[in-house]
Backbone as CSV, one residue per row, in Angstrom:
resi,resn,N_x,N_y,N_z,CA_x,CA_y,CA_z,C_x,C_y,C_z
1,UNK,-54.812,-43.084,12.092,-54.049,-44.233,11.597,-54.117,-44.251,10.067
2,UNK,-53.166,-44.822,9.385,-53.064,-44.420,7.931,-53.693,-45.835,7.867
3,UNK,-54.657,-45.572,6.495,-55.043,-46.929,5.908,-54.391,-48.255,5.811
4,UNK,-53.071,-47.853,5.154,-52.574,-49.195,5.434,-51.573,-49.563,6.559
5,UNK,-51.624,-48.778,7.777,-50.682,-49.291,8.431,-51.048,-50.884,9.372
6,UNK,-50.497,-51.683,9.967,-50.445,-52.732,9.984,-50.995,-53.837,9.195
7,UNK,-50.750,-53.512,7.780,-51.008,-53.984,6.852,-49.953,-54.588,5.871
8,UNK,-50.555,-56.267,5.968,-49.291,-56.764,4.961,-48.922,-56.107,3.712
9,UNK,-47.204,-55.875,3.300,-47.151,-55.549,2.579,-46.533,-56.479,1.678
10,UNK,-46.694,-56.458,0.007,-46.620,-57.413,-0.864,-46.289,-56.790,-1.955
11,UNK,-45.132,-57.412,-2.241,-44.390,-57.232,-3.883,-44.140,-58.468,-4.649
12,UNK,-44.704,-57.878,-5.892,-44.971,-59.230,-7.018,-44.094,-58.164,-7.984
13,UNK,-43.085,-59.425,-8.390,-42.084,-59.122,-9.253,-41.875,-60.057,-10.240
14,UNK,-42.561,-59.573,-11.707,-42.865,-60.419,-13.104,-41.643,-60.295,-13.788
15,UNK,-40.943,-61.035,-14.275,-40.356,-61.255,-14.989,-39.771,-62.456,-16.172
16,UNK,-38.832,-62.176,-16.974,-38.702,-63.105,-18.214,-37.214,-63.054,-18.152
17,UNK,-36.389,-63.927,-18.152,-35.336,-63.957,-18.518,-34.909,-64.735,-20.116
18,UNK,-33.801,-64.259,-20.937,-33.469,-64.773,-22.054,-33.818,-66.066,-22.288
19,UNK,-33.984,-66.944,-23.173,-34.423,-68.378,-23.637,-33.270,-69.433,-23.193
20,UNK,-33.735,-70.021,-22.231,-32.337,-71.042,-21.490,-31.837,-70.722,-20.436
21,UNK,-32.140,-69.446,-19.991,-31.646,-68.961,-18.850,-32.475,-69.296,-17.434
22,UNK,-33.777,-70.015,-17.501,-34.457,-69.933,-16.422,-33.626,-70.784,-15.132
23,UNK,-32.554,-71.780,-15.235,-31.720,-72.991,-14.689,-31.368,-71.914,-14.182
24,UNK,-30.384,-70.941,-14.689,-29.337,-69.937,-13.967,-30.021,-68.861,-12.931
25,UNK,-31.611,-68.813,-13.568,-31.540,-67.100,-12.777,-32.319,-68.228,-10.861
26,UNK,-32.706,-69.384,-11.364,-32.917,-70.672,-9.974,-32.174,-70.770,-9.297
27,UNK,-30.807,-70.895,-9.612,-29.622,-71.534,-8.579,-29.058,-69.921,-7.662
28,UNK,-28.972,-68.756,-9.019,-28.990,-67.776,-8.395,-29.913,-67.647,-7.178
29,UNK,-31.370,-67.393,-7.613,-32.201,-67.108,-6.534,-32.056,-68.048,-5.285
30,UNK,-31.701,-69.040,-5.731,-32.028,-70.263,-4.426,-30.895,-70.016,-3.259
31,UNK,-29.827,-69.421,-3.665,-29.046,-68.819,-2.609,-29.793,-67.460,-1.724
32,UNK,-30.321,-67.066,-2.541,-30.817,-65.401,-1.793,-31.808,-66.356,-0.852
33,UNK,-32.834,-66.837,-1.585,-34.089,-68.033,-0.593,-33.514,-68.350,0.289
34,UNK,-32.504,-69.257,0.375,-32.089,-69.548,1.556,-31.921,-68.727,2.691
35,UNK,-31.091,-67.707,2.093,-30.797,-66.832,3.526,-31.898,-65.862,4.095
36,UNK,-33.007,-65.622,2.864,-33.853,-65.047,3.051,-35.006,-65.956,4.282
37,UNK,-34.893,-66.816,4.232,-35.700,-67.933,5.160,-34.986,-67.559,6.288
38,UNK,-33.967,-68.086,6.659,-33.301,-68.042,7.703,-32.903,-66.796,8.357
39,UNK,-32.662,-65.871,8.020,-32.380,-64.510,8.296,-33.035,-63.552,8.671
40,UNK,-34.528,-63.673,7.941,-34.567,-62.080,7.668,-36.511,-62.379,8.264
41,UNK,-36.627,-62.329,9.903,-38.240,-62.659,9.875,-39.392,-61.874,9.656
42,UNK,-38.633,-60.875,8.974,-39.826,-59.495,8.623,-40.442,-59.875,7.545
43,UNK,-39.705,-60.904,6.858,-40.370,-61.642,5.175,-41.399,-62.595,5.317
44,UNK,-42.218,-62.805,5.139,-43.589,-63.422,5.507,-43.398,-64.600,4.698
45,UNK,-43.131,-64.135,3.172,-42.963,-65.279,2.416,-42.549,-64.383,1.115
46,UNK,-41.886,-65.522,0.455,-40.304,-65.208,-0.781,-40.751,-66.657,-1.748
47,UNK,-41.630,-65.913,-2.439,-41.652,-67.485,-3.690,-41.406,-67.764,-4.871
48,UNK,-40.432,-68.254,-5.963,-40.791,-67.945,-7.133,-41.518,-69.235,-7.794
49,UNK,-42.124,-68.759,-9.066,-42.936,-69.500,-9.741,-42.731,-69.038,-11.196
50,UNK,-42.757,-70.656,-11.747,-42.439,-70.436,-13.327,-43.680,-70.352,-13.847
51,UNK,-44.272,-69.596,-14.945,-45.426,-69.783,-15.931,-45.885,-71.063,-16.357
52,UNK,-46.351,-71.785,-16.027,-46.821,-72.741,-17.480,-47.017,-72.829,-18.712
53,UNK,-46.602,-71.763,-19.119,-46.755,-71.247,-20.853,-45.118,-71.540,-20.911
54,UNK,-44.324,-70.620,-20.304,-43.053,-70.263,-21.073,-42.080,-70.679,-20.126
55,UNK,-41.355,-71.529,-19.636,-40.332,-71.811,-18.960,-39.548,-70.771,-18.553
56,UNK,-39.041,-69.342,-19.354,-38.340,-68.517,-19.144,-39.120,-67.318,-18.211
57,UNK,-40.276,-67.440,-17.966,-41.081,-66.406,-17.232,-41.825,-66.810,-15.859
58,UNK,-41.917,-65.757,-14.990,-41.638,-66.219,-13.770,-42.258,-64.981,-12.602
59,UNK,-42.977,-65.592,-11.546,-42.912,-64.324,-10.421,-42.046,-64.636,-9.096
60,UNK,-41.830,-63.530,-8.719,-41.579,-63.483,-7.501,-42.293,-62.713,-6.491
61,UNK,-43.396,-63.833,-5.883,-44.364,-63.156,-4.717,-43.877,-63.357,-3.415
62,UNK,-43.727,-61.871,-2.945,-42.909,-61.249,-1.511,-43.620,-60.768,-0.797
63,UNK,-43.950,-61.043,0.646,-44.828,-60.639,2.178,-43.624,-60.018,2.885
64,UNK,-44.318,-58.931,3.097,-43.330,-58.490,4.491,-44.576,-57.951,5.288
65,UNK,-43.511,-57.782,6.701,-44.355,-57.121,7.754,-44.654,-55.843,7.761
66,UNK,-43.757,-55.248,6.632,-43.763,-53.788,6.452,-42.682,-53.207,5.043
67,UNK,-43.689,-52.454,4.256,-43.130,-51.529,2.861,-41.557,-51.716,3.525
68,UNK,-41.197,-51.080,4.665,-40.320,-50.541,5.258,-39.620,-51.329,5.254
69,UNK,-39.430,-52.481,5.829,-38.683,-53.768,5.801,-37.611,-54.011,4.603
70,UNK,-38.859,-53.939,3.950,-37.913,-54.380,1.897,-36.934,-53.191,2.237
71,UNK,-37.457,-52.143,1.998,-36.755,-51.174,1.779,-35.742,-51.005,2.518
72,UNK,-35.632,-51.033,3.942,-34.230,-50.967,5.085,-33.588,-52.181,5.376
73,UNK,-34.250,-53.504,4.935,-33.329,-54.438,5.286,-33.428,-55.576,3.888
74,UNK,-34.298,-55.828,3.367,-34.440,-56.829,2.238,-33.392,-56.357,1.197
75,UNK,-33.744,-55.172,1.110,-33.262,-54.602,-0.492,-31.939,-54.046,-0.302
76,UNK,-31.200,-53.949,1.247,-29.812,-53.301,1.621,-29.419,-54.367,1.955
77,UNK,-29.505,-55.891,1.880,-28.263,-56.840,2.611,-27.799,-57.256,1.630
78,UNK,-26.671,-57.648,2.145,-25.133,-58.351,1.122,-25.862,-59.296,0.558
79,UNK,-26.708,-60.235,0.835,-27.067,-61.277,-0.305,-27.898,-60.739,-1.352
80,UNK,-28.570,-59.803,-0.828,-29.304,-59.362,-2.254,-28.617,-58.746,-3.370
81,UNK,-27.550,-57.899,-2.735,-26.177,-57.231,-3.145,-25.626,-58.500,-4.325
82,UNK,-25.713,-59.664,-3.867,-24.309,-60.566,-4.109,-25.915,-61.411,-5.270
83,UNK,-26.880,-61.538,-4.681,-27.837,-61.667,-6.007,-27.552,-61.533,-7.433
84,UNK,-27.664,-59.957,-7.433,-27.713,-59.468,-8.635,-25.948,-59.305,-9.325
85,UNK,-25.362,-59.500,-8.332,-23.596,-59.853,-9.105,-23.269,-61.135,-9.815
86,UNK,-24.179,-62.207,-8.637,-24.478,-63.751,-8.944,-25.437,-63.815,-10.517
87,UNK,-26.179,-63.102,-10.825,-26.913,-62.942,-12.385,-26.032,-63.107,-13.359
88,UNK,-25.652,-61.336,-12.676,-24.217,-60.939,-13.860,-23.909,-61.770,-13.847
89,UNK,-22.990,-62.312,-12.983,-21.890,-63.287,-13.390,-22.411,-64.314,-14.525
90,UNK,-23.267,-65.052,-13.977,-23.906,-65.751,-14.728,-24.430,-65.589,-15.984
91,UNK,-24.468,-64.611,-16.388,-24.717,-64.052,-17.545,-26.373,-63.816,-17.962
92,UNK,-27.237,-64.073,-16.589,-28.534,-63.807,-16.940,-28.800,-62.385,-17.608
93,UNK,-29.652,-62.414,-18.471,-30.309,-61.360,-19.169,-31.488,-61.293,-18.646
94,UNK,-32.693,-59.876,-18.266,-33.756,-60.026,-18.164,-34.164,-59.354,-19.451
95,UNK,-35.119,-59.945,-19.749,-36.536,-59.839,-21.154,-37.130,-58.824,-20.620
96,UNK,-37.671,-59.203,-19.697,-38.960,-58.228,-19.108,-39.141,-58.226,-17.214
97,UNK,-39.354,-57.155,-17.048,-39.497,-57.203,-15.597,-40.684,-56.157,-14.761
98,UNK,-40.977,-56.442,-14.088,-42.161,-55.597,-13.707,-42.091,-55.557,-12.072
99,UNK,-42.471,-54.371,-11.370,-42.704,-54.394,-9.849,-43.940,-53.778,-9.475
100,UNK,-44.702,-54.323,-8.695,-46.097,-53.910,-8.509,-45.678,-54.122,-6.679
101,UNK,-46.596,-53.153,-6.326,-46.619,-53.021,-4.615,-47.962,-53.008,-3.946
102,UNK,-48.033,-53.814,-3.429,-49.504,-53.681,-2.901,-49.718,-54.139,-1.050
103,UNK,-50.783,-54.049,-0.518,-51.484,-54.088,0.798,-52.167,-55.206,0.962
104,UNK,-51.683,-55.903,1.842,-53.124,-57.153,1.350,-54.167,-56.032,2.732
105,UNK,-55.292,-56.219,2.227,-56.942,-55.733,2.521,-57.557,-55.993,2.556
106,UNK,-58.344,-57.313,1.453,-59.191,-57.838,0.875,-59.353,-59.638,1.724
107,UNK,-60.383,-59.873,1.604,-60.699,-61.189,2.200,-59.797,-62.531,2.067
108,UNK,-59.543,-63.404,2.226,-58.806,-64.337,1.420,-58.066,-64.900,2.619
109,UNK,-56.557,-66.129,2.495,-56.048,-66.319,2.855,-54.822,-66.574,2.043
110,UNK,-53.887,-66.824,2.808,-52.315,-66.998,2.442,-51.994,-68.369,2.668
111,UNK,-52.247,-68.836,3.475,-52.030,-70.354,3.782,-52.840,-71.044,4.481
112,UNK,-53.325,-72.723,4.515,-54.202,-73.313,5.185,-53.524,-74.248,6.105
């Protein structure tokens, strides 16, 4: 058995959008959230969170049931598609962006 197989998988996605833009890249995301709730039950959990320092900076912490998941169904459906058109359109800019992939392994919990 490979180390991480039945093992949550988790993507934290850092980013910054331009100064003023944090309203736009929300309403954007809050459409993908939605359908992402309702749709898609391989997603464990889909959250974003603003910094307390900088209004414009932000994560997005993602559970799936499997690497595989994101990859064959998260990251290939029309809303995620229609996401990043919904930016454009909008004219979001990203500053900075980062993708980290990880296993949860370690002791802890996710929710009480």
């Amino acid at each position: 058995m490979h180390p991480t197989e039945g093992k949550v998988f988790v993507l934290l996605v850092s980013g910054k959008v331009k100064e003023g833009q944090a309203a736009a890249f929300t309403s954007c995301f809050q459409k993908l959230a939605d359908y992402v709730t309702a749709n898609e039950p391989g997603c464990l959990s889909y959250q974003l969170s603003f910094s307390d320092s900088d209004p414009d900076k932000f994560i997005i912490f993602e559970r799936y049931t499997t690497a595989q998941y994101l990859e064959d169904v998260h990251w290939k459906s029309e809303p995620f598609g229609q996401f990043r058109k919904d930016l454009e359109a909008a004219g979001v800019e990203w500053v900075e962006k980062s993708v980290t992939r990880y296993y949860e392994n370690g002791p802890g919990y996710m929710a009480k």
